[in-house]
C-alpha positions, 0 to 999 in steps of 0.5 A, a space after each residue: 500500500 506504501 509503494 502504490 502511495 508513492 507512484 500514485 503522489 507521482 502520477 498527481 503531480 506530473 498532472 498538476 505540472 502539465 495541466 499548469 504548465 500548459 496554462 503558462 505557457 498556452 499563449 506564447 509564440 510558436 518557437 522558430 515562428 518568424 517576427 513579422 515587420 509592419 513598422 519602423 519600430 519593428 525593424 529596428 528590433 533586429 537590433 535586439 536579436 540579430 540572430 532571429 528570423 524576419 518578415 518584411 509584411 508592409 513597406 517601410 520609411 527609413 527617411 531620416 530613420 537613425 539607422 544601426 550598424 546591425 552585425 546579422 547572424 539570422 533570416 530576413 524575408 523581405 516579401 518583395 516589399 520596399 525598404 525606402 530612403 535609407 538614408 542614415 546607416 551608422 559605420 560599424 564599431 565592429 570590425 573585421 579583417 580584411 586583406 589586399 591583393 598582397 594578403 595584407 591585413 586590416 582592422 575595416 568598419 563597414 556600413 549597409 542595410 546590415 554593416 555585417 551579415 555573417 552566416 545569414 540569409 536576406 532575401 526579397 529585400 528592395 531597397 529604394 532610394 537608398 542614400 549612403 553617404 560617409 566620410 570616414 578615417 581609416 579603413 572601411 567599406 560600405 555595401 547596399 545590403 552588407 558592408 560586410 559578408 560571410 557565408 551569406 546568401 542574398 536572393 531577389 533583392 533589389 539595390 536602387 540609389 548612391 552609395 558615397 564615402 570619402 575617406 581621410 587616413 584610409 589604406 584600404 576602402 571601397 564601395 560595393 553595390 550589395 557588399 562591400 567585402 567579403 564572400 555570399 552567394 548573391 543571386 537574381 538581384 537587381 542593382 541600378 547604383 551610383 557609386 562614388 569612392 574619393 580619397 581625401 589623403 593625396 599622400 597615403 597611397 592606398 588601396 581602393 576597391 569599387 564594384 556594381 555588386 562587390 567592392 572586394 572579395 569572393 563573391 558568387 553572382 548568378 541571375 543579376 541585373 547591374 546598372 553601375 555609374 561609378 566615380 572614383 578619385 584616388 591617389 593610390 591603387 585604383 581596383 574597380 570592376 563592372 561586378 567586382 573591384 578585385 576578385 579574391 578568395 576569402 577567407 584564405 580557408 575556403 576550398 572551392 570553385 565560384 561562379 558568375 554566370 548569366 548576368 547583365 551589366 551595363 554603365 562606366 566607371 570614371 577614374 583617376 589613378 594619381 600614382 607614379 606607379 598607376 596600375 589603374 584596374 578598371 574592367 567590364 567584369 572584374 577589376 583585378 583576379 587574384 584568384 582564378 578558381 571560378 567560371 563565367 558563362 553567359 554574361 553580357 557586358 555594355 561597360 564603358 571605361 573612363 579614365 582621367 588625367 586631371 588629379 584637381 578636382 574629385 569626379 562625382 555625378 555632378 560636375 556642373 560649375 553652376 548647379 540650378 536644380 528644378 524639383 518635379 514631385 512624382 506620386 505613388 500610383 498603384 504598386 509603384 512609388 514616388 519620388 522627387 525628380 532634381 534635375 539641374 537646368 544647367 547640364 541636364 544632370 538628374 536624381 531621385 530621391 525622397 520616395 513614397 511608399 506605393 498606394 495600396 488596395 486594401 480589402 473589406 475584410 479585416 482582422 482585429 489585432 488589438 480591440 479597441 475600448 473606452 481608454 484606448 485605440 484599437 488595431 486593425 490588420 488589411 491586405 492589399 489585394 494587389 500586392 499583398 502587403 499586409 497594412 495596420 490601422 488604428 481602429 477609433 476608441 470607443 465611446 462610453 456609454 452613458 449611464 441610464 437615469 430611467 428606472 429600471 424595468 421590473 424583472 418578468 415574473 416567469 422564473 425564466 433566467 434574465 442574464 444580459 445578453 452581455 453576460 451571455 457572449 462574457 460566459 461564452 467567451 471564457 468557455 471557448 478558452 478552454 485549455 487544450 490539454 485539460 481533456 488528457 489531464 482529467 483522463 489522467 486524473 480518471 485512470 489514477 481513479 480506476 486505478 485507486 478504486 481497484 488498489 482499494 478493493 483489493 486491499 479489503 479483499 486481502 484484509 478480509 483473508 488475513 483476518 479469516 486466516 487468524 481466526 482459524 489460527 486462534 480455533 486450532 489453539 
């Protein structure tokens, strides 16, 4: 009876623990579910956990956002949905090691959507209107979707807009159209990108890298479209390619073939290499190869290179002596967006910027994310039904209900229950919570009672032969 006590104590509370610990635990978050993005706010959050997964369900307003040098460990799913005016993305106090041509080393900060991407997976991303602009001392690169990448993949994005930096004391910098350094499979992306690479320091002869998808490193690119305007003033080394500046294998470790096929370039890259000892690398495809361990195939190049002799003044878009810029204001129609067109009446020279995000056609259905009450606002969650983005809006706080003066109506003398249908759809409410496990705890708890009720009977039945057996004893005596 001891050892039944003992097993049925730890058959109650194992019950109590499941029966209470589903209770605790019965509103939290699927684990491995991804975060879903609807606002600023919750894209800054990535932030806070690098490593977790994402998803992009609306367009997003980064225009004067103060964006942060995120180092991303995690899965970002952009949905096809703009990322617009990234405008403001800080340089990495991290850094990383990176390495020339001569395999020497330096300590770079980077900057990008994330100034380091390591082991991650960012994909169906558009980044429109971006508008990095830096001007750093010491060594760094800058990339539309990373500054720096390892081992990443980056799929169907989009990269549209400038991407600048100026750099003072560098020895070794560059510009790239979705990474600035590094290795990642970048594949069915679309690039349309000014890149502009100064050197501030005429006496440091540096290294410089500038490319239409990678500044330097080892990237593999399949499927993309490049549109590159670059501008590069340098008193060093001059590397710079339609796709990549210098295609290197990086990190020394990686054992493996590359590969860049079936991409379309178009565009030039002007530049001055001010250096007695010039090698001034500019090509349609890659600037310099250090490392011939991948293949091509199928590319097609519409690439102009040119170079300048003139080192007094820094080439950049705009050259025009005296700039009078006209602004024409574009819209957002349908899924496209809009924007601000400058155009300078003096040389023809134009731009975009300021984008707006695109006019969606929400459906009449809704679902209720927040109810709305008297103290405070609601939240109601529409989808466009032409491009799928999930939108949020405010549903308007109720207002209170006066209280009645009248006096109330005497209860019906039927005997029939009363209840307001209020407390009804209350009770209602509460008897739809039910927890899903309950219907297992309380068989649990009916086979522990079956199981009692049974250990009871047969102990009686046993008491009652043990007391029989003394009773013949105590006869034969």
């Amino acid at each position: 009876m001891k050892r039944f006590k003992i097993v049925l104590a730890l058959i109650l509370t194992m019950t109590a623990v499941l029966v209470l610990g589903n209770i605790a635990l019965a509103d939290e978050p699927v684990s491995g579910a991804p975060v879903k993005i609807y606002s600023v706010d919750d894209l800054l959050t990535i932030k806070d956990n690098p490593a977790g997964t994402y998803e992009l369900m609306t367009d997003i307003d980064l225009n004067g956002v103060e964006w942060p040098a995120i180092t991303f460990t995690g899965r970002f799913k952009g949905n096809g949905h703009y990322i617009l005016n990234l405008n403001k993305a800080a340089v990495s106090e991290e850094t990383r090691v990176t390495y020339d041509g001569n395999r020497k080393t330096y300590d770079t900060h980077f900057a990008g959507l994330f100034a380091i991407a390591e082991n991650a997976s960012i994909t169906g991303v558009r980044l429109l209107g971006i508008d990095l602009m830096h001007n750093f001392d010491g060594d760094c690169f800058l990339g539309g979707i990373a500054g720096f990448a390892s081992e990443t993949v980056i799929e169907n994005c989009e990269v549209v807009g400038s991407i600048r930096l100026d750099v003072d004391n560098g020895r070794m910098f560059g510009v790239g159209g979705v990474i600035g350094y590094g290795n990642a499979v970048i594949r069915d992306c679309v690039i349309d990108v000014t890149l502009v690479n100064t050197d501030l320091d005429k006496a440091n002869r540096d290294e410089q890298y500038l490319g239409g998808i990678c500044g330097a490193g080892y990237p593999d690119i399949d499927g993309c479209t490049i549109d590159i305007a670059g501008y590069i003033s340098d008193h060093g080394y001059v590397h710079s390619g339609g796709m990549v500046g210098m295609y290197i294998i990086y990190p020394k470790r990686f054992d493996r073939d590359g590969f860049v096929k079936n991409n379309t370039l178009k565009g030039f890259i002007t530049f001055f290499e001010d250096n007695t000892n010039r090698r001034a690398y500019c090509v349609k495809d890659f600037g310099e190869v250090m490392d011939h361990k991948f293949s091509e195939a199928n590319n097609t190049f519409d690439f102009k290179r040119d170079e300048r002799k003139d080192y007094s003044v820094n080439l950049l878009p705009h050259m025009c002596d005296n700039p009078d810029f006209e602004d024409a204001v574009h819209d957002a129609a349908g899924e496209a967006p809009g924007y601000t067109e400058h155009t300078c009446k003096t040389c023809g020279y134009s731009y975009r910027d300021q984008y707006t995000t695109p006019v969606h056609t929400l459906s009449a259905d809704f679902n209720v994310v927040t109810e709305a009450t008297v103290e405070a606002p609601g939240l109601a969650e529409y989808t466009c039904v032409s491009c799928g983005a999930v939108l949020r809006q405010e549903i308007p706080s109720l207002t209170p209900t006066p209280t009645p003066t009248s006096t109330p109506t005497p209860a019906p003398d039927d005997g029939k229950d009363t209840k307001s249908s209020s407390d009804d759809t209350k009770k209602s409410g509460d008897d739809d919570k039910v927890n899903p496990l309950l219907p297992i705890a309380c068989g649990i708890l009916f086979i522990v009672g079956a199981v009692l009720t049974a250990q009871v009977i047969l102990h009686r039945r046993e008491r009652k032969r043990m007391l029989a057996r003394r009773k013949q004893r105590n006869r034969k005596q």
